[in-house]
C-alpha positions as CSV (number, residue, x, y, z in Angstrom):
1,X,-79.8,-129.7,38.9
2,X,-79.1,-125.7,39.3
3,X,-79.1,-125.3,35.4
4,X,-81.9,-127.7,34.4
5,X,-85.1,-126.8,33.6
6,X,-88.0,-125.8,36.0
7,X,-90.1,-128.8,36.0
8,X,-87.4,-130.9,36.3
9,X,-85.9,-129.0,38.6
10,X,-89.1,-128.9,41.2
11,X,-89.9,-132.4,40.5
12,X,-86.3,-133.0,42.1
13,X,-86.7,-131.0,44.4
14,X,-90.1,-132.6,45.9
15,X,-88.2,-136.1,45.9
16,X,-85.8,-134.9,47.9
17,X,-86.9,-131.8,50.4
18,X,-87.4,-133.9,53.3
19,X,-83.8,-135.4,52.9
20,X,-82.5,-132.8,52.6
21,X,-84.0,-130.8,55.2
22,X,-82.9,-134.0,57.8
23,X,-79.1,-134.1,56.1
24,X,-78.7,-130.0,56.7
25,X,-80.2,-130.0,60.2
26,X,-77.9,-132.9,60.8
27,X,-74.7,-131.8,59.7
28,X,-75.8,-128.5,61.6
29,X,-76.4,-130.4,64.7
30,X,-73.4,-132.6,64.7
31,X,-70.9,-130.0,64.1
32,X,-72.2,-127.6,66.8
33,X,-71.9,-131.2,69.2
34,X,-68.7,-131.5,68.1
35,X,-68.1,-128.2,69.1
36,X,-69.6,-127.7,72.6
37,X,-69.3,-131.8,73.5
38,X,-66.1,-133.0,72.0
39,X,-63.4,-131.3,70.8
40,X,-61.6,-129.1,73.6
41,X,-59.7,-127.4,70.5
42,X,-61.3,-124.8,69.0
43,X,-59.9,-122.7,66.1
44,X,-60.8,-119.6,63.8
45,X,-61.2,-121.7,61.1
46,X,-63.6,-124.2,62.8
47,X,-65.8,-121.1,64.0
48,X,-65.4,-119.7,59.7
49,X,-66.9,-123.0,58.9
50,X,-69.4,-123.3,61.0
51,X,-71.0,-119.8,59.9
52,X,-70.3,-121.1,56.0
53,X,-72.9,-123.8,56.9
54,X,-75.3,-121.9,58.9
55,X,-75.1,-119.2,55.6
56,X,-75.4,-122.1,53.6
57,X,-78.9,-123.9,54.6
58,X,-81.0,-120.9,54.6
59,X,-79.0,-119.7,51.4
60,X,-80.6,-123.3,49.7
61,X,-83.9,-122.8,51.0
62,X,-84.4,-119.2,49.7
63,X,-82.9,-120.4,46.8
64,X,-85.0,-123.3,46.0
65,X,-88.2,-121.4,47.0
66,X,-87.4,-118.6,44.5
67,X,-85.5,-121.0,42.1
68,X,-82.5,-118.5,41.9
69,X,-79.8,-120.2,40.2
70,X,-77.0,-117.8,41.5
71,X,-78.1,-117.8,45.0
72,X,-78.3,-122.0,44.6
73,X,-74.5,-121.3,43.3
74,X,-73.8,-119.6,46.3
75,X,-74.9,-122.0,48.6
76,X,-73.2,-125.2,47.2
77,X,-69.9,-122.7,47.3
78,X,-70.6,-122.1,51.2
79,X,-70.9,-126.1,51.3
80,X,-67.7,-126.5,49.9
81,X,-66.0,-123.1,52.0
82,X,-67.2,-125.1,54.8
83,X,-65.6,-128.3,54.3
84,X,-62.0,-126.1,53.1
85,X,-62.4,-124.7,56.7
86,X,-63.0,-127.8,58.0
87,X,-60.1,-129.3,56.3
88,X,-57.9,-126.3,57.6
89,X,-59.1,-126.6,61.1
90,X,-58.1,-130.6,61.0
91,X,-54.7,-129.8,59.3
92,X,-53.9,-127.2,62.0
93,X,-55.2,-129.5,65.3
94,X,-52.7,-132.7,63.4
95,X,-49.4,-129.8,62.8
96,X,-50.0,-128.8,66.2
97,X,-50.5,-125.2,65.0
98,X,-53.8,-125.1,66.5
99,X,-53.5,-125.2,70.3
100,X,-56.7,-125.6,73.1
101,X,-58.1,-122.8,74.1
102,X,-57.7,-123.0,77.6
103,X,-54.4,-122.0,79.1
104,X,-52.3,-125.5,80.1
105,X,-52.0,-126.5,84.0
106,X,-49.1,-124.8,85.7
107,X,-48.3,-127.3,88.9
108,X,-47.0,-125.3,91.6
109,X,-43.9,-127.0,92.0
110,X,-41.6,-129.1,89.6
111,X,-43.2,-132.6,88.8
112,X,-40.5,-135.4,89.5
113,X,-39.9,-138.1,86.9
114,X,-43.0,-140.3,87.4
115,X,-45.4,-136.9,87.1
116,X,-43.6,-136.2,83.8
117,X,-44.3,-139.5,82.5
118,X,-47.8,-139.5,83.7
119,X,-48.4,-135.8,81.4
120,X,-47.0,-137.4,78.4
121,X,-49.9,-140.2,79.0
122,X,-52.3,-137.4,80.4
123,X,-51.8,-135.3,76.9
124,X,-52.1,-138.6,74.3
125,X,-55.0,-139.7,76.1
126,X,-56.9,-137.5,78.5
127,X,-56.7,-133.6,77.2
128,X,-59.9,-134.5,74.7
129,X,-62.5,-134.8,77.3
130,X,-60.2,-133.1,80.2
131,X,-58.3,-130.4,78.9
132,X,-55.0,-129.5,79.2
133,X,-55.7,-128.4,83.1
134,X,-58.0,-130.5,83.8
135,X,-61.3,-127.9,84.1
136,X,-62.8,-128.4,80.6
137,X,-65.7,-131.0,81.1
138,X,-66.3,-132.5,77.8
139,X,-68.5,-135.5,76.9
140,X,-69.3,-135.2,81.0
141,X,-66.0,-135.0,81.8
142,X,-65.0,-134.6,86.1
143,X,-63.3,-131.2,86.8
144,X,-59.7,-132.9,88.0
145,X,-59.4,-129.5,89.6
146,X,-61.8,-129.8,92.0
147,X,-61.4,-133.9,92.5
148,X,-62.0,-135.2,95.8
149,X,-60.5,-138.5,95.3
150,X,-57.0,-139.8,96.3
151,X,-54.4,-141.8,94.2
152,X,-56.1,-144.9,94.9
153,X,-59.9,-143.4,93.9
154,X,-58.6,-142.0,90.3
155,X,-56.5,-145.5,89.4
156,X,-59.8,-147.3,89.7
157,X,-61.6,-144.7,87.7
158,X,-58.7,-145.0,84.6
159,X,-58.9,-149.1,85.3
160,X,-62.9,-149.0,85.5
161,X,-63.9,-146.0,83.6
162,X,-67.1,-143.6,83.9
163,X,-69.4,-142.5,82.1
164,X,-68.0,-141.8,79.0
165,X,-64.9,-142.4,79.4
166,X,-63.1,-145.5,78.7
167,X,-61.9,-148.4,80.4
168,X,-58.6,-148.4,80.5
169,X,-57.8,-152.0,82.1
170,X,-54.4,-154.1,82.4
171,X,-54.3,-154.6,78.5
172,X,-54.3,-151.0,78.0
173,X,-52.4,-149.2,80.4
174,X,-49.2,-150.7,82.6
175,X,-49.6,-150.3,86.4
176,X,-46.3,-148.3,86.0
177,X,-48.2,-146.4,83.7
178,X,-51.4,-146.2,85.5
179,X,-49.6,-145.5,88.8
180,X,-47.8,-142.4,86.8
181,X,-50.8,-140.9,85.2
182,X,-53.0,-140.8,89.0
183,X,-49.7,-139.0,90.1
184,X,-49.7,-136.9,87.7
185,X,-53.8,-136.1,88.1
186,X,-53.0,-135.5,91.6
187,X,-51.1,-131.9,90.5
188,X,-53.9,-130.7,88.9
189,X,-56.0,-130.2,91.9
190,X,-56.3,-126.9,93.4
């Protein structure tokens, strides 16, 4: 549609303005939730992407009102900038190159076996919403930090979930398992 002509072009573009107004805000909005909501890792290519897309919608509108093919050029090459950074951000987070930004819990002492076990569970399933040390609060995460409960209050929060999180019942996690991980919860208090 950028090189056709202008009556096609702005009958085109009055099918679909309110589309694509809704898709741009949307993509806008769901990225900056993913952002401050759930993903606990951030990177410098997630941040790159996210101004590609803010360039990019106000780069369309201009754009379209002024029916400037090279700026319309320049904002379907911000789209696609955006989803290489995305892409880069993704690759990083999966190679393990891209590490949460928050420093990772220091126990004050040496954990015994059990405690190490219950990290290994604590980092596959808990660091999203938690955070390596416990503090970050995603999706309405608890501070672990600053938990008030004892071993016997955090098993039945894993086995019964809240809010957000999970049930994480019999079928799912091993009392060995279970018993491990609330050990392990227990160094991260202050």
């Amino acid at each position: 549609m950028i090189f056709a002509n202008k009556d096609t072009f702005n009958k085109f573009g009055k099918i679909i303005k309110v589309p694509e107004m809704i898709i741009s805000f949307t993509f806008l909005a769901t990225g900056l939730a993913m952002i401050f909501v759930y993903d606990s890792i951030l990177s410098n290519a997630l941040w790159i992407k996210f101004g590609f897309v803010a360039i990019s919608i106000p780069l369309a509108v201009v754009a379209t009102k002024k029916q400037n093919k090279f700026l319309m050029l320049a904002g379907v090459l911000c789209v696609f900038m955006a989803y290489g950074f995305a892409e880069m951000h993704r690759a990083g987070v999966k190679k393990g190159t891209i590490r949460a930004t928050e420093e990772t819990a220091a126990p004050t002492r040496d954990l015994t076996e059990i405690e190490l076990k219950g990290q290994a569970i604590y980092e596959k399933n808990c660091t999203n919403c938690h955070g390596p040390s416990g503090d970050s609060q995603r999706s309405g995460a608890a501070r672990l930090s600053e938990t008030s409960l004892n071993q016997e209050g955090i098993e039945k929060v894993i086995r019964e979930g809240k809010g957000f999180m999970p049930k994480y019942d019999k079928n799912l996690i091993s009392q060995e398992d279970l018993q491990a991980l609330s050990n392990y919860v227990l160094t991260l208090k202050k």
